[in-house]
N, C-alpha and C positions, 0 to 999 in steps of 0.2 A: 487205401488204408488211411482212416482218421485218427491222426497221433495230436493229442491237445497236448498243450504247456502242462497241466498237471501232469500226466503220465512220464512226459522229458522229464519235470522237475525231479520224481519220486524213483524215477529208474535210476536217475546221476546221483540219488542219495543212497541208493540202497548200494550201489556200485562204489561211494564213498566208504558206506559202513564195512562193506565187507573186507576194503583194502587196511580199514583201520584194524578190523579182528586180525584178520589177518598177523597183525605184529606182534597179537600175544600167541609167543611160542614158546613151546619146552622141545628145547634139542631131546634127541632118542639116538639110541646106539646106531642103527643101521642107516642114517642119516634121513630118514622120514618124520621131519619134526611136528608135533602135538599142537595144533593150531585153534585158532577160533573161527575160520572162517569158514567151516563147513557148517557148522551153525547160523555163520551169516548168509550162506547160500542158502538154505534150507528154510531159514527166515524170509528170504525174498521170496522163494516160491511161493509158502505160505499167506506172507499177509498182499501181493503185489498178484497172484497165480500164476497160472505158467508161463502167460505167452510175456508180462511184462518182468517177470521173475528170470525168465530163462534172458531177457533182452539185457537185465540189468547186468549177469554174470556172464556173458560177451562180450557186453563192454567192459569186465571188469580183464577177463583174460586177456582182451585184443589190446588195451590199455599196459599189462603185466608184457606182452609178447614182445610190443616194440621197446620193450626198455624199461619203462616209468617202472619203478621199484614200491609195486603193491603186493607183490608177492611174500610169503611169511621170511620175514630177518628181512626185510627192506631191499629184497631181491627182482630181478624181472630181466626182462631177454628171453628172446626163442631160443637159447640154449637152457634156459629152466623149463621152457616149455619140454622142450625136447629129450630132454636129462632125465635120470632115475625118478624124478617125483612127477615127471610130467602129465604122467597117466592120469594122477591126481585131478590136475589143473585142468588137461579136455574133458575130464569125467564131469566139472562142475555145470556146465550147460545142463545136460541132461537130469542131475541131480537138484537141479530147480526146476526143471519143469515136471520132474517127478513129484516133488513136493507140492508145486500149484497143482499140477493135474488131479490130483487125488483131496486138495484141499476145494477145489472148485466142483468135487462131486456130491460136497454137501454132507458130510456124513463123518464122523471119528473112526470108522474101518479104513475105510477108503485112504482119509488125512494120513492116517498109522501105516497104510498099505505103500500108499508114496513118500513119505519118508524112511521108511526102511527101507524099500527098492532102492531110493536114491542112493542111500549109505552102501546098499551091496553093490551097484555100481561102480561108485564109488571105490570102492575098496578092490574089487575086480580090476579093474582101468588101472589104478595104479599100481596091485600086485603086477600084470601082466607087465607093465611097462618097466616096472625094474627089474623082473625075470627078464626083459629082454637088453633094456642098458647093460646090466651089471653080470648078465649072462649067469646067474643065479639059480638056485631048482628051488622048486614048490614049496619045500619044506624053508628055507632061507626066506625065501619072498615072505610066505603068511606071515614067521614069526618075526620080519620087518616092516613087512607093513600094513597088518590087520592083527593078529590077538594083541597088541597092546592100544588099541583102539579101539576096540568094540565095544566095552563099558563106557569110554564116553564118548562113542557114536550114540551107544542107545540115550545118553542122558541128553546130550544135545537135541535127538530126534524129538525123546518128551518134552523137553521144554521150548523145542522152537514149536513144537505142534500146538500146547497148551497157551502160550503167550502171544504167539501169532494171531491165533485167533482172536483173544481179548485185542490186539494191538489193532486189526484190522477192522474191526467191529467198530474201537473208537475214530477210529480212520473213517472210514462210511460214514458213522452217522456227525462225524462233523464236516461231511463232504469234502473232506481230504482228499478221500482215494472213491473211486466208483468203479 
């Protein structure tokens, strides 16, 4: 594998950004707080693709798991990993390489195909995982932690699809990013 300095540089940044959305949070009743960094994940997918998208938000969780408090409210530890929103946090891997994957096939279906996967993932992973912490039923789980996120999962999803690409495009052609 040929990993250049640029690709290190732009992965530790994008792993930067997302620990900083991260911070803006709106607490929620069921303790599943309203954050920004699924946007930032979904942005790395997009403007980085999947393989350096998914690398960046590995090292943002493996970073959050020992400790370092990137996590949203300035949190981290394998017991947030582990806890009611954990599902969350393993689901983010996958939800950027959803979003590269489908941004790297070239096409606005595809882009729109993989970020709403991601998001359903998403939201999957971490229903399940707090039906299983919080020992919770179906009905408790969705309305904690999916219908009062869906409206802006979807806005997230258009605008990290829509701006990523502009962001990536100026990225290439000033040979930022390749």
């Amino acid at each position: 594998m040929n990993i250049k300095i640029r690709d290190i540089s732009v992965i530790a940044l994008f792993t930067a950004i997302i620990a900083v959305l991260a911070q803006i949070v709106i607490p929620m009743p069921y303790g599943v707080p309203m954050t920004m960094q699924t946007f930032g994940i979904a942005l790395a997918g997009v403007i980085l693709g999947a393989k350096r998208g998914t690398i960046a938000v590995l090292l943002y969780v493996l970073i959050g798991a020992i400790g370092v408090p990137v996590f949203a409210g300035l949190t981290g530890g394998i017991g947030k990993v582990l806890g009611s929103t954990g599902g969350f946090i393993l689901s983010f891997p996958i939800m950027a390489y959803l979003s590269g994957f489908g941004q790297e096939k070239g096409n606005k279906y595809w882009l729109s195909a993989g970020l709403f996967l991601g998001m359903f993932v998403n939201f999957a992973c971490g229903m399940l995982m707090f039906m299983f912490i919080t020992k919770s039923d179906f009905y408790i789980a969705f309305i904690g932690c999916v219908l009062p996120f869906i409206f802006t999962g979807t806005i997230k999803c258009i605008i990290a699809g829509s701006i990523g690409l502009k962001i990536k495009n100026i990225l290439v052609k000033r040979r930022l990013l390749i």
